[in-house]
LUMKE-37435 format. One line per field, with one value per residue: residue number from 1; chain; x, y, z of N, C-alpha, C in turn. Coordinates in Angstrom, 2 decimals. Example, Ala and Ser with C-alpha at 12.3 -4.5 7.8 and 13.67 -1.06 7.14 Angstrom:
n: (1/2)
chain: (A/A)
n_X: (13.19/12.85)
n_Y: (-5.69/-2.25)
n_Z: (7.80/7.08)
ca_X: (12.30/13.67)
ca_Y: (-4.50/-1.06)
ca_Z: (7.80/7.14)
c_X: (13.20/12.90)
c_Y: (-3.30/0.03)
c_Z: (7.80/7.87)
This chain:
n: (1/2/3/4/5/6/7/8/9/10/11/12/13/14/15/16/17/18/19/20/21/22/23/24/25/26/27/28/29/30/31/32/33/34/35/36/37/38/39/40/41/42/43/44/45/46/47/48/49/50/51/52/53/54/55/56/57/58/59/60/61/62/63/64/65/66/67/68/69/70/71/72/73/74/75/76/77/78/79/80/81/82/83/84/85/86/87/88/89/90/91/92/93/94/95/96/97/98/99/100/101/102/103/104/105/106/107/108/109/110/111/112/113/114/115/116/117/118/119/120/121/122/123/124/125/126/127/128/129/130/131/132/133/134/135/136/137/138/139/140/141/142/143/144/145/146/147/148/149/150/151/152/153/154/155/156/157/158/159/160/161/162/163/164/165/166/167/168/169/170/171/172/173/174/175/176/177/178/179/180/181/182/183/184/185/186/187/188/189/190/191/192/193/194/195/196/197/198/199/200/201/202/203/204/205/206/207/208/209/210/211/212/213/214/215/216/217/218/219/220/221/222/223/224/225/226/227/228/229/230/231/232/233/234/235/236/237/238/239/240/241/242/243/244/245/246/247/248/249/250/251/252/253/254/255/256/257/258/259/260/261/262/263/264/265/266/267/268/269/270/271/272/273/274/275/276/277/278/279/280/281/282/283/284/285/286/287)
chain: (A/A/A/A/A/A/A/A/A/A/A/A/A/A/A/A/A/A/A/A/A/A/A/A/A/A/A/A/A/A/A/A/A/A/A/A/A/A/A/A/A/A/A/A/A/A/A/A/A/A/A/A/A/A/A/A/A/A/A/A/A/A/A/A/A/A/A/A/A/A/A/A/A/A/A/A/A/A/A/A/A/A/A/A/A/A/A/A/A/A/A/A/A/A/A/A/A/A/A/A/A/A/A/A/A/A/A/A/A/A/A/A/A/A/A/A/A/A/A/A/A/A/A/A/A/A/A/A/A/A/A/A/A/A/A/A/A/A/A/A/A/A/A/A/A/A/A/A/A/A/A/A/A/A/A/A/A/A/A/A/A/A/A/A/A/A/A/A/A/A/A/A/A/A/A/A/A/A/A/A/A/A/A/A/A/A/A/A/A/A/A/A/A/A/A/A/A/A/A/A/A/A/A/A/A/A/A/A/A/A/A/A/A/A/A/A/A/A/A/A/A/A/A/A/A/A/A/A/A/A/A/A/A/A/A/A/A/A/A/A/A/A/A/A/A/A/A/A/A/A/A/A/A/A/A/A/A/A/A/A/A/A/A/A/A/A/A/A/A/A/A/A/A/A/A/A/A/A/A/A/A/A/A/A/A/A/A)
n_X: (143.70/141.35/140.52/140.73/138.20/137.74/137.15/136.64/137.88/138.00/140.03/138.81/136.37/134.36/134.31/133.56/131.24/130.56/131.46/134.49/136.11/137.38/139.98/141.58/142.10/143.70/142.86/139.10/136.30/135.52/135.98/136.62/137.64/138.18/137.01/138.12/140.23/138.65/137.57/137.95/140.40/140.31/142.11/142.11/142.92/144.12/145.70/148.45/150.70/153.36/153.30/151.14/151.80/153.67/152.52/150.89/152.59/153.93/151.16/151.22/153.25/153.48/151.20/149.64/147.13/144.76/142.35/143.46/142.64/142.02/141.18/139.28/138.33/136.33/134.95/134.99/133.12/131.03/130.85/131.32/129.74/129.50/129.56/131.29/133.91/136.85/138.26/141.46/142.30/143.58/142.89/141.65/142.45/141.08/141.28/139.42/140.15/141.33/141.27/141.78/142.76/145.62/147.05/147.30/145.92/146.54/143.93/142.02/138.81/135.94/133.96/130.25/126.86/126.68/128.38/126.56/126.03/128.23/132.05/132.93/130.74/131.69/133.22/136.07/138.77/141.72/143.44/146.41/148.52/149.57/150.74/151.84/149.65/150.31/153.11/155.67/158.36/157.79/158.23/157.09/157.68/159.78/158.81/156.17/156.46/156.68/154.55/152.48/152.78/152.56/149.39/148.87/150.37/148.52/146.02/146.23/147.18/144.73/143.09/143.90/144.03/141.34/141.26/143.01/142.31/140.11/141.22/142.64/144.48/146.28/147.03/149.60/151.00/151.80/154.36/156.82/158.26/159.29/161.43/163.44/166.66/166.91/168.07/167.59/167.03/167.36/165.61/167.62/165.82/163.56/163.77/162.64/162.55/163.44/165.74/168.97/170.91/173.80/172.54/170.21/171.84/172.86/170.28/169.37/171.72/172.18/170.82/170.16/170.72/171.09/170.32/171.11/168.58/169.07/170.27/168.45/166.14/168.32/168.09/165.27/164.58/166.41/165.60/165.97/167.05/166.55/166.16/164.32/162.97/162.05/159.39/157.74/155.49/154.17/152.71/153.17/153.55/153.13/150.38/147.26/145.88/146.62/148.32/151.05/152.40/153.74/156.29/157.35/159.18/159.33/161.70/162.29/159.86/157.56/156.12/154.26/156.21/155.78/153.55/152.73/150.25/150.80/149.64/150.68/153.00/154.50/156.43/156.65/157.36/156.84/157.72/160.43/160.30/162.67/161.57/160.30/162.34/163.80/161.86/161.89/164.50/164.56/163.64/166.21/167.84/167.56/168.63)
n_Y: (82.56/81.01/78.12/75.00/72.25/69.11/65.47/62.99/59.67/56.65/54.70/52.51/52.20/53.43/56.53/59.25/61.50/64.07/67.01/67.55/69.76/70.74/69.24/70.86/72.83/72.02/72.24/72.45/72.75/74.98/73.53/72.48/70.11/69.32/66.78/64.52/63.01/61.69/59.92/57.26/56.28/55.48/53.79/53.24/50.72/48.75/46.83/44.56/45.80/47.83/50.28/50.62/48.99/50.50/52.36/51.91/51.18/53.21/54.67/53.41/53.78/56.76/57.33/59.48/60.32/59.45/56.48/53.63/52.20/49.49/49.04/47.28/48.10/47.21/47.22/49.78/51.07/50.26/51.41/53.90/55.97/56.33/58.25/58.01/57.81/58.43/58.65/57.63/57.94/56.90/58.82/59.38/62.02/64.12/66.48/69.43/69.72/67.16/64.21/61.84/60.56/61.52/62.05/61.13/61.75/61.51/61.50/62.80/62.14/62.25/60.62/60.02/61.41/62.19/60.25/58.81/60.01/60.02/60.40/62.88/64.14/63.96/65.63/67.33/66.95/67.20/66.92/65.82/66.27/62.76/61.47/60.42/58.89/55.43/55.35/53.93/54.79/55.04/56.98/58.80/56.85/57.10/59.14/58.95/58.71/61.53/62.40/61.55/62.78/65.28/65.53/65.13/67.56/69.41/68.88/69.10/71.76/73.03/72.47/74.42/76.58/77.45/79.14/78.44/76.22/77.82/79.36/77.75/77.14/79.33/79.31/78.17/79.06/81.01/81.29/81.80/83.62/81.52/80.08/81.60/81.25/78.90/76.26/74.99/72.46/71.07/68.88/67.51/66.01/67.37/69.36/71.50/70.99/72.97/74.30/73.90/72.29/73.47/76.59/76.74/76.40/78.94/80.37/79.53/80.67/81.42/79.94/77.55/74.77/72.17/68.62/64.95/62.70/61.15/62.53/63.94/62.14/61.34/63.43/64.11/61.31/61.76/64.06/66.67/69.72/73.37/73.02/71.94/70.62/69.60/68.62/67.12/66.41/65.32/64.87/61.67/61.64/64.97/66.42/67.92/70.04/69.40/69.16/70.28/69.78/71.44/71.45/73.06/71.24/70.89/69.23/68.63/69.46/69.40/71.38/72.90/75.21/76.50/76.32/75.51/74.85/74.21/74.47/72.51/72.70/73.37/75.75/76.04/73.35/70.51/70.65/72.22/75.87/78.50/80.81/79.91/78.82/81.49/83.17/81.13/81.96/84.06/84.91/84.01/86.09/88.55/91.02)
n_Z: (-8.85/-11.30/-10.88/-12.25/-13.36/-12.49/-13.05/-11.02/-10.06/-8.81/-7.48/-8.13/-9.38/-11.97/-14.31/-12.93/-13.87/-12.46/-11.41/-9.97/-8.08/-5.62/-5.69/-6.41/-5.43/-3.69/-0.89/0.49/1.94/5.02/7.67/11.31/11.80/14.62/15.06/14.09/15.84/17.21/15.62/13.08/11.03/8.19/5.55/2.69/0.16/-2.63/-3.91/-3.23/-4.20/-4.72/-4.04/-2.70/-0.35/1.06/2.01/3.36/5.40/6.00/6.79/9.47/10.47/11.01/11.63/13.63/14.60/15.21/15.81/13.23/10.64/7.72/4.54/1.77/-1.33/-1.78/0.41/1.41/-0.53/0.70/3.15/3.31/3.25/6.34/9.05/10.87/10.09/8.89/5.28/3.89/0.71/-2.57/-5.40/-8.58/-10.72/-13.48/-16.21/-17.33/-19.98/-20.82/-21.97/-20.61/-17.31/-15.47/-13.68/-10.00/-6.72/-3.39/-1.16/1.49/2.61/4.27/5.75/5.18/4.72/2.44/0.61/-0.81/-3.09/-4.28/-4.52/-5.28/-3.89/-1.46/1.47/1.24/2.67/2.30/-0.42/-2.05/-5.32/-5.90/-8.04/-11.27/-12.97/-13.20/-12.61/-13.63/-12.29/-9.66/-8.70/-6.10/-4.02/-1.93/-0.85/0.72/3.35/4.34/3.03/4.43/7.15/6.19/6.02/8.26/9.35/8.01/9.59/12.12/12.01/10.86/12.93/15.05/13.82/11.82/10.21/8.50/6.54/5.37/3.87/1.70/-0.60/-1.19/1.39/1.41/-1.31/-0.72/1.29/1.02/2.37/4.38/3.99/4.76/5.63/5.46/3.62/0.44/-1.03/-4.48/-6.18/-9.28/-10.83/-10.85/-12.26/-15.02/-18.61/-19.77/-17.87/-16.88/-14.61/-14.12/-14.91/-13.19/-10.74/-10.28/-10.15/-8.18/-6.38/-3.12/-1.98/-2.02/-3.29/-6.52/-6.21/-6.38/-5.88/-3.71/-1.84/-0.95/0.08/2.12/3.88/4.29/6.19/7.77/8.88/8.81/10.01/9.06/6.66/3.04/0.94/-2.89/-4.72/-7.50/-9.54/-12.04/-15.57/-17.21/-20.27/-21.44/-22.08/-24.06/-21.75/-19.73/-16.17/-13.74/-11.03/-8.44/-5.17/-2.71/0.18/4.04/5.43/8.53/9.59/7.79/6.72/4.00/2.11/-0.33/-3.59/-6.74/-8.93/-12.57/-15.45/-18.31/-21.12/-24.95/-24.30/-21.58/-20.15/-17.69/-14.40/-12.52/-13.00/-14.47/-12.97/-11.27/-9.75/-9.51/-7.13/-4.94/-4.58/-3.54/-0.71/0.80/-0.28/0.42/2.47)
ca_X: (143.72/140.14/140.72/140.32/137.31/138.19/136.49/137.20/137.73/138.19/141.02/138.09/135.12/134.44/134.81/132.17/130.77/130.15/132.34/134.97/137.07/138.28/141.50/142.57/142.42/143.98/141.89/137.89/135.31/135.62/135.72/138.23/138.34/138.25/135.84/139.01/141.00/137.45/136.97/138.76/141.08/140.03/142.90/141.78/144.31/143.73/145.77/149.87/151.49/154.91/153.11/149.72/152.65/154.17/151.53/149.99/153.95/153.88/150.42/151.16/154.51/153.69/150.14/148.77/145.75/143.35/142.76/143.50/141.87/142.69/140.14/139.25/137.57/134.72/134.66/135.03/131.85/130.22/131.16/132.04/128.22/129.55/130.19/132.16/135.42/137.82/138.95/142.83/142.36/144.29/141.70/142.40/142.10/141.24/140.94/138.88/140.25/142.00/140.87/142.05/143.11/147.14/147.51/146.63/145.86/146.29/143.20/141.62/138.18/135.19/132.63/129.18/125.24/126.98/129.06/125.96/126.25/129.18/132.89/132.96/130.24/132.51/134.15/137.40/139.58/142.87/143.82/147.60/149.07/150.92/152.10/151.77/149.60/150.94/154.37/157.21/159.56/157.94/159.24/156.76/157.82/160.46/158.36/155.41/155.96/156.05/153.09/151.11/153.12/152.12/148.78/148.80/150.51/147.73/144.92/146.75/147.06/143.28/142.21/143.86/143.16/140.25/141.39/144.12/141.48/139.37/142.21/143.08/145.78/146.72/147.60/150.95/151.47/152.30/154.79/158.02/159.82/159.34/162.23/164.74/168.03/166.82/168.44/166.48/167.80/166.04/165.80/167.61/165.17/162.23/163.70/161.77/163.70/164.37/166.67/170.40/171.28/173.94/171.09/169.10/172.51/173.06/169.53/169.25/172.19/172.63/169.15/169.78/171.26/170.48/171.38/171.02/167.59/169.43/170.60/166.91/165.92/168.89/167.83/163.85/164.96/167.39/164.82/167.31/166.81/166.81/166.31/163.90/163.43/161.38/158.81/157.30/154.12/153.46/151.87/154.51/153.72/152.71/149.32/146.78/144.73/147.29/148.99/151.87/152.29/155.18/156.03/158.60/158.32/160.44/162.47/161.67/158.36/156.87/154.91/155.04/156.86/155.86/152.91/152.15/150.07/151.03/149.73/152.47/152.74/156.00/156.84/156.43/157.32/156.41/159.42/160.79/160.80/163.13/160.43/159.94/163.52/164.09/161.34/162.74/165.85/164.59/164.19/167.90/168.22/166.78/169.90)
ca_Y: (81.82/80.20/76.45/74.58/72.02/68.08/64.74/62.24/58.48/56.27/53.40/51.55/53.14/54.34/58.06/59.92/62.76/65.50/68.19/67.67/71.41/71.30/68.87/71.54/74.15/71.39/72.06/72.76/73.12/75.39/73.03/73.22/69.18/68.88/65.70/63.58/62.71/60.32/59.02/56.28/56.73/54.19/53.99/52.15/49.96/48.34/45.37/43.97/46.61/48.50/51.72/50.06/48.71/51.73/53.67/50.97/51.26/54.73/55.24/52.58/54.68/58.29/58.85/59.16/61.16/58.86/55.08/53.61/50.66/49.40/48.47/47.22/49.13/46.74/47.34/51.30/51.69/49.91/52.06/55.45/57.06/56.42/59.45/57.90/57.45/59.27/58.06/57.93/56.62/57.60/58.81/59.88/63.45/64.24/67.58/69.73/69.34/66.25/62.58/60.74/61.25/61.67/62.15/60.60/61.93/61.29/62.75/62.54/62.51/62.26/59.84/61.18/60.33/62.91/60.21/58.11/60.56/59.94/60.89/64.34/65.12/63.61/66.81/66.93/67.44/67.71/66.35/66.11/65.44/62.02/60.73/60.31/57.07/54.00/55.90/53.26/54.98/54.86/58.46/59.23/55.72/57.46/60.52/58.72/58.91/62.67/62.43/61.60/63.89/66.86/66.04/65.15/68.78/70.07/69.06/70.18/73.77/73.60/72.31/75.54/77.94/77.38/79.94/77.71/75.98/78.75/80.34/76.76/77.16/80.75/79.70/77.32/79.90/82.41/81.22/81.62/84.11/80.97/79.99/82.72/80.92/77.22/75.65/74.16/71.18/70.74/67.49/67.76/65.76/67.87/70.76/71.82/70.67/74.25/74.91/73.12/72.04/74.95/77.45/76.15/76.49/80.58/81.61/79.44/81.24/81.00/79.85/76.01/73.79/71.16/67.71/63.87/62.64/60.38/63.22/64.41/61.15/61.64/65.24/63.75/60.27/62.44/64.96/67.56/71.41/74.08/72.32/72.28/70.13/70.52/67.66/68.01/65.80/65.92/63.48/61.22/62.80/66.19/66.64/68.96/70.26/68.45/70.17/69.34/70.44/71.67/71.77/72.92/70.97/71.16/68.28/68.18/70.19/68.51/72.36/73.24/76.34/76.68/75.04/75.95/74.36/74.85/74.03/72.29/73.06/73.30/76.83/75.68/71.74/70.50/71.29/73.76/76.39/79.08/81.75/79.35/78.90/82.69/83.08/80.25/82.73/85.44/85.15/84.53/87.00/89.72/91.01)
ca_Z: (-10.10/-11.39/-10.97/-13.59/-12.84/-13.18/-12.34/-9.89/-9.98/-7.32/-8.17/-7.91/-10.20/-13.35/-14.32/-12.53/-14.80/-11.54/-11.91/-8.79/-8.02/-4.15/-5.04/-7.87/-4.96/-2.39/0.32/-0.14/3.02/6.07/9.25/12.07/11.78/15.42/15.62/13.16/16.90/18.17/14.20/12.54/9.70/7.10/4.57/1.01/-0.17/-3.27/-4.05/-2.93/-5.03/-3.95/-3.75/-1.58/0.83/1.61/2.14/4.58/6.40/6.53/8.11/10.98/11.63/11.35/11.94/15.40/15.15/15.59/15.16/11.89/9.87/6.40/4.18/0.28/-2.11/-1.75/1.85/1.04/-1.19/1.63/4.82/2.84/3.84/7.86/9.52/12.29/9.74/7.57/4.72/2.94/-0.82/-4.11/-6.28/-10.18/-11.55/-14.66/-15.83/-18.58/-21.56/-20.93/-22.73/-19.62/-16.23/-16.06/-12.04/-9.19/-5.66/-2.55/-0.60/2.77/2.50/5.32/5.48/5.14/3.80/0.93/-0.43/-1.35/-4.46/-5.28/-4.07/-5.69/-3.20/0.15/2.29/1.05/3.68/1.40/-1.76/-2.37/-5.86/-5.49/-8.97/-12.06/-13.32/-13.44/-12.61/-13.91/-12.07/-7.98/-7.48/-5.33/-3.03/-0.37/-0.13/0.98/4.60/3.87/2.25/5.66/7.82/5.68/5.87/9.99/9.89/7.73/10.19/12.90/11.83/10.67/14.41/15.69/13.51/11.38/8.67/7.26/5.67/4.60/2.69/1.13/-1.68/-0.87/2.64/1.06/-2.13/-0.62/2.46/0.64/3.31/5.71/3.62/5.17/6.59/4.97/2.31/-0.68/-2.03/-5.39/-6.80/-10.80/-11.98/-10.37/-13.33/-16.31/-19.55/-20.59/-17.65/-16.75/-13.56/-13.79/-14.59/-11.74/-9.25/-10.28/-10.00/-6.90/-5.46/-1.60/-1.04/-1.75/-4.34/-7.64/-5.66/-6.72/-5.23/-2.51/-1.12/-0.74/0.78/3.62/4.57/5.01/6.45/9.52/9.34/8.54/10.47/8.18/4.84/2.45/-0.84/-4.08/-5.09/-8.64/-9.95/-13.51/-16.28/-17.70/-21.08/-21.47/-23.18/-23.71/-20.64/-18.47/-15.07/-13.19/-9.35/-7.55/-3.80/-1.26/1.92/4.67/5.89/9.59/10.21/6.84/6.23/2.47/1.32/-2.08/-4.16/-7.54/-10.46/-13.60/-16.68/-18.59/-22.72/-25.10/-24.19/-19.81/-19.56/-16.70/-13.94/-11.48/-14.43/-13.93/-12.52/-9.48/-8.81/-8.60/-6.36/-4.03/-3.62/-3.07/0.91/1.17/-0.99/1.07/3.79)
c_X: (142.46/141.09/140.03/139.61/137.65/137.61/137.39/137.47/138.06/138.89/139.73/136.56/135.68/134.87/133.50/132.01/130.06/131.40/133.38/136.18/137.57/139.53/142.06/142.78/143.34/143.37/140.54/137.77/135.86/135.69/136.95/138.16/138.71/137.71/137.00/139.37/139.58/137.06/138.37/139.13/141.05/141.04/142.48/143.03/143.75/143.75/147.81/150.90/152.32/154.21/151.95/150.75/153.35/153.41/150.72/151.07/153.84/152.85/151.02/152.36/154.30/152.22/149.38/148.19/144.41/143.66/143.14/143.17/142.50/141.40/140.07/138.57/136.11/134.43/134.39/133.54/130.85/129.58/131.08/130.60/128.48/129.92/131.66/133.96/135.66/138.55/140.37/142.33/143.27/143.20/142.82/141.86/142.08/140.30/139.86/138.54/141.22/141.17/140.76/142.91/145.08/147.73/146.36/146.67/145.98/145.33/142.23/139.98/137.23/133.83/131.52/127.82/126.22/127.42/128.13/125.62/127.03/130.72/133.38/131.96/130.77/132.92/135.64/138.53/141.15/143.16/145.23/148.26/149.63/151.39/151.19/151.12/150.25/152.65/155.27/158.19/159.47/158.70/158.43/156.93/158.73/159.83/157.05/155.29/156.17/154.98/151.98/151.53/152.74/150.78/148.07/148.85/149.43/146.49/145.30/146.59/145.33/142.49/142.79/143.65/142.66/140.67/142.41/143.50/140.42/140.59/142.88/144.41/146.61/147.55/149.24/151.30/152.01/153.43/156.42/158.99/159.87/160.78/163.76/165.45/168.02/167.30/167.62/167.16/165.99/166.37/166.20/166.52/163.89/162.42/163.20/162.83/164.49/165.55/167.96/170.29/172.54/173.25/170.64/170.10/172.53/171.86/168.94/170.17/172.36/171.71/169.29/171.01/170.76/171.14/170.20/169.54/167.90/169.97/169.03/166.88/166.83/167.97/166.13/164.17/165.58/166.86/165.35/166.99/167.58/166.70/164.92/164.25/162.23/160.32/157.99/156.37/153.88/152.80/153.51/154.62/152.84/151.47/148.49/146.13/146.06/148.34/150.19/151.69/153.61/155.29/157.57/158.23/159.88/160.73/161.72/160.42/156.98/155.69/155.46/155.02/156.16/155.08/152.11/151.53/150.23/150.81/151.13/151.95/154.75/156.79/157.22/156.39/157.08/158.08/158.94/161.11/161.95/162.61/160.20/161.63/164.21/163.39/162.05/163.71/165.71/164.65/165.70/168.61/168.62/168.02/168.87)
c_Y: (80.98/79.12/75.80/72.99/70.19/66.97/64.25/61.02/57.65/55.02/52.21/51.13/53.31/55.84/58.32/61.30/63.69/65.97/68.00/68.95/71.40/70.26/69.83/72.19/73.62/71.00/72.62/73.74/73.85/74.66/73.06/71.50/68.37/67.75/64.66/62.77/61.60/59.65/57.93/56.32/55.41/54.29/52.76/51.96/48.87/46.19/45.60/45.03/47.73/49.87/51.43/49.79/49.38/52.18/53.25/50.89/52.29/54.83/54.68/53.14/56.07/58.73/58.46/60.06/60.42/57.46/54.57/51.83/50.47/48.69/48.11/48.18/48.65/47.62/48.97/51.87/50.89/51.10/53.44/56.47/56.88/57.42/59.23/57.22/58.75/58.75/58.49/57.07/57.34/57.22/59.56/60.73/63.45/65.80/67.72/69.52/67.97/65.15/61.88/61.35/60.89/61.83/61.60/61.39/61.21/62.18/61.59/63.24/62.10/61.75/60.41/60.38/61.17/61.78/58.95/58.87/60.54/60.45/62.10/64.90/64.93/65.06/66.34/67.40/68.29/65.96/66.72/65.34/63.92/61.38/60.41/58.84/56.34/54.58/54.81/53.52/54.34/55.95/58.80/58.43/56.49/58.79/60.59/59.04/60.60/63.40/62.67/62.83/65.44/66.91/66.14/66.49/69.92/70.31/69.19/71.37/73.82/73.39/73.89/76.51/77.50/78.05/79.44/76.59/76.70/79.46/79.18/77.37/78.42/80.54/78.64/78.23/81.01/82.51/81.14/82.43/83.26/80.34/80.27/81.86/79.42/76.86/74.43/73.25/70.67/69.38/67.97/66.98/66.31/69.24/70.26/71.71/71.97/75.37/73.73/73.06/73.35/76.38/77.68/76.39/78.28/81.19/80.90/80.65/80.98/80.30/78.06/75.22/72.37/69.62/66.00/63.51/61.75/61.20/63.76/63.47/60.80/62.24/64.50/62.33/61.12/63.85/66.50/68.83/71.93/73.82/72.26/71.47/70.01/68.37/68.10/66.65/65.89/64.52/62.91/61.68/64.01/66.18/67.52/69.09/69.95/69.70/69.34/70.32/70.38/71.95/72.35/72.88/71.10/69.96/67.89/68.49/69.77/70.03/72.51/74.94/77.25/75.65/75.93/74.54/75.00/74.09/74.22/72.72/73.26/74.55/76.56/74.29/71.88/70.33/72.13/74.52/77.28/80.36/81.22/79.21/80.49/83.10/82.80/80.79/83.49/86.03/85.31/85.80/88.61/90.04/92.13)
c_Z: (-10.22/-11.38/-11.92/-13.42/-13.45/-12.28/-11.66/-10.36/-9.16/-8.62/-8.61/-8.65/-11.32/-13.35/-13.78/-13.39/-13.85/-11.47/-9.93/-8.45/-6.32/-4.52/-5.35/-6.94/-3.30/-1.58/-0.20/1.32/3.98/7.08/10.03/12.41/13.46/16.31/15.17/14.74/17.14/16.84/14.88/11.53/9.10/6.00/3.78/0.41/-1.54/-3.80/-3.00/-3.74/-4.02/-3.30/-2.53/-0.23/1.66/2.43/2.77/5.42/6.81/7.26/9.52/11.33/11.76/11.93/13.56/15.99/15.30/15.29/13.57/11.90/8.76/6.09/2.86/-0.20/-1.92/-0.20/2.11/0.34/-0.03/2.69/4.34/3.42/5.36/8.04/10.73/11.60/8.81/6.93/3.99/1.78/-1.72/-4.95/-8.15/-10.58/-12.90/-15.22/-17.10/-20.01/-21.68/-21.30/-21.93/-18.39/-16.42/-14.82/-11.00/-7.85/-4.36/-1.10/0.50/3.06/3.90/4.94/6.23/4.39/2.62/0.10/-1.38/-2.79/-4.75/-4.37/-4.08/-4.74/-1.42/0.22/2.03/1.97/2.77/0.77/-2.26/-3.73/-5.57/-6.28/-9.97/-12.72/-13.76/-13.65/-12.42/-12.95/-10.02/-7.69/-6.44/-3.94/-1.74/0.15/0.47/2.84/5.25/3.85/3.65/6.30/7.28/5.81/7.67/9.99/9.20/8.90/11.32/13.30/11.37/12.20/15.16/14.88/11.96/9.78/7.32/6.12/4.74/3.57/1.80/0.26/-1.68/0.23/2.13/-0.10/-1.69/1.26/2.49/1.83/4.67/5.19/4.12/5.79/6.40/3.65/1.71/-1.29/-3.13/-6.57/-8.66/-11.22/-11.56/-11.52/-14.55/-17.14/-19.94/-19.14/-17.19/-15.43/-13.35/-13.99/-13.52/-10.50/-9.27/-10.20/-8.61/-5.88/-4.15/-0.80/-1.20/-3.59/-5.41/-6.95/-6.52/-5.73/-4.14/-1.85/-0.18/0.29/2.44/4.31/5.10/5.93/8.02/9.89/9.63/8.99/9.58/6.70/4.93/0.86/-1.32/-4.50/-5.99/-9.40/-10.88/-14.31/-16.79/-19.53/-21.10/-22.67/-23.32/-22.65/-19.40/-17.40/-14.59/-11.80/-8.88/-6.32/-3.72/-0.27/2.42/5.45/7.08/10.32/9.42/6.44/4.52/2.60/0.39/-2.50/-5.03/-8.57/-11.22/-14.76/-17.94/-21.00/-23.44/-24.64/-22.26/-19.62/-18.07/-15.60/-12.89/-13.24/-13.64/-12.83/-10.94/-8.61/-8.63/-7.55/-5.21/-3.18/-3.64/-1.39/1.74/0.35/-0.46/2.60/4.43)
C-alpha cells in the first residue's frame, strides 16, 4: 500500500514543512538496533498531565533495556543531535490532505547530527499510533504500559533478526494465523458505527468476543495466555485526509496480530469494520 506522506510536530514545535513517511509505515530504517542496550533512553515529557504521568510510570516499570532519563522539551532540542541517547516523545502527525494534525504518536527516535535538521530527519526506530489529540476521553491511559512493552518487544525481535525491520508494516499485517487457539476480545467501542455489537459477535464466531473495555484492562493487567484484544486510534472527528489505526496485540507477549490503516470516510468510519473482524476469525476458523 503507497503510504500516504505526512509531517511531523514535536509537542513542542511548530509544524515542520519536510515531508515525514516512516511513522505511516511504523517502522522506517534497516538497523539491527543492537548499540540501544549501552545508550540511554531519554523519554520527553512535557508538562504534569495524566497522560505525561503515566507514561513516566510505565517506563520506570516495564522497560529494562537500557538506562532511562526524563527530560523537557527544552532539554530535548538541546541533546537530540547526541548519539549516545534514544529518545521516547509523542510527536503529532498530520497527513496530506489534512488542515491539521488529528493523531498523535508515540515514537522512538535516535539521537543523531541528523536531527539538527529537524525530527523528520531522526532514525525512526518505531512510531506507534497513541491517540487522538487532546483525547477527552484518556483511552489510550491503561494501555500505556502496553504501549512500551510492544515496543521493548519490537527491538528485541529487530536485535535478532534484522529483517523484522526491513519488512516494517508487512511484518505485523500479515501475522493473523498467530491468532490460532487465542481468543480476541474486541473492545465495543473499538467498532466502526456501521456494525452492532451482535454483528461483530457472529462474524467473530469462535475466534473471540465484543467485551466492555474493563474486561480488556483485566486480560492485559494478569497478562492473560492465549488472549488477544483490539486497540483502535482514530481522530475524534472524521475529516478529510484523516486515518485511523487498528491493532491486535496480545495480552501477555505484547506482539501485534493485526495492524491496519485505514482511511476513515462516510462509507468506512473509523472502527473494526466488518472486513477486519472476519479476517480476525478466520484462523479459528480453519480445522
Amino acid at each position: 500500500m503507497k503510504s500516504v506522506k505526512f509531517f511531523l510536530i514535536a509537542l513542542v514545535a511548530i509544524l515542520i514543512a519536510a515531508p515525514f513517511t516512516s511513522m505511516a509505515q511504523v517502522f522506517s530504517k534497516k538497523e539491527d538496533l543492537k548499540d540501544l542496550n549501552g545508550k540511554t533512553l531519554m523519554v520527553v515529557l512535557e508538562n504534569n498531565s495524566i497522560i505525561d504521568l503515566t507514561l513516566k510510570q510505565s517506563v520506570e516499570k516495564e522497560w529494562d533495556l537500557s538506562k532511562v532519563e526524563f527530560c523537557d522539551p527544552d532539554k530535548f532540542e538541546k541533546i537530540k543531535t547526541d548519539s549516545s541517547y534514544y529518545f521516547l516523545i509523542r510527536v503529532k502527525g498530520i497527513f496530506k490532505k489534512e488542515r491539521e494534525p488529528s493523531i498523535e504518536f508515540l515514537s522512538l527516535l535516535k539521537g543523531g547530527e541528523e536531527a539538527y535538521m529537524g525530527l523528520d530527519e531522526m532514525y525512526d526506530v518505531l512510531s506507534l499510533p497513541f491517540q487522538q489529540i487532546d483525547d477527552p476521553d484518556g483511552y489510550i491511559i491503561p494501555y500505556i504500559d502496553a504501549y512500551i512493552n510492544i515496543i521493548k518487544s519490537h527491538v528485541l525481535r529487530v536485535q535478532k533478526k534484522k529483517i523484522a525491520a526491513t519488512l516494517g508494516l508487512s511484518w505485523y499485517s500479515n501475522r493473523l494465523q498467530e491468532l490460532k487457539g487465542k481468543e480476541v476480545l474486541v473492545n465495543e467501542a473499538d467498532l466502526s458505527g456501521i456494525v452492532s455489537k451482535e454483528e461483530a459477535g457472529k462474524m467473530l464466531k469462535k475466534s473471540g468476543k465484543v467485551v466492555e473495555e474493563d474486561v480488556i484492562y483485566e486480560a492485559i493487567d494478569n497478562k492473560k495466555a492465549n488472549t488477544a484484544y483490539t486497540i483502535c486510534i482514530g481522530p475524534e472527528v472524521e475529516k478529510q485526509g484523516s486515518y485511523c489505526y487498528k491493532m491486535v496485540v496480545s495480552a501477555d507477549s505484547h506482539d501485534i496480530y493485526y495492524y491496519r490503516k485505514q482511511k476513515v470516510n462516510a462509507k468506512n468510519p473509523k472502527g473494526f469494520l466488518p472486513e477486519d473482524l472476519k479476517k480476525i476469525a478466520i484462523p479459528n476458523s480453519i480445522f
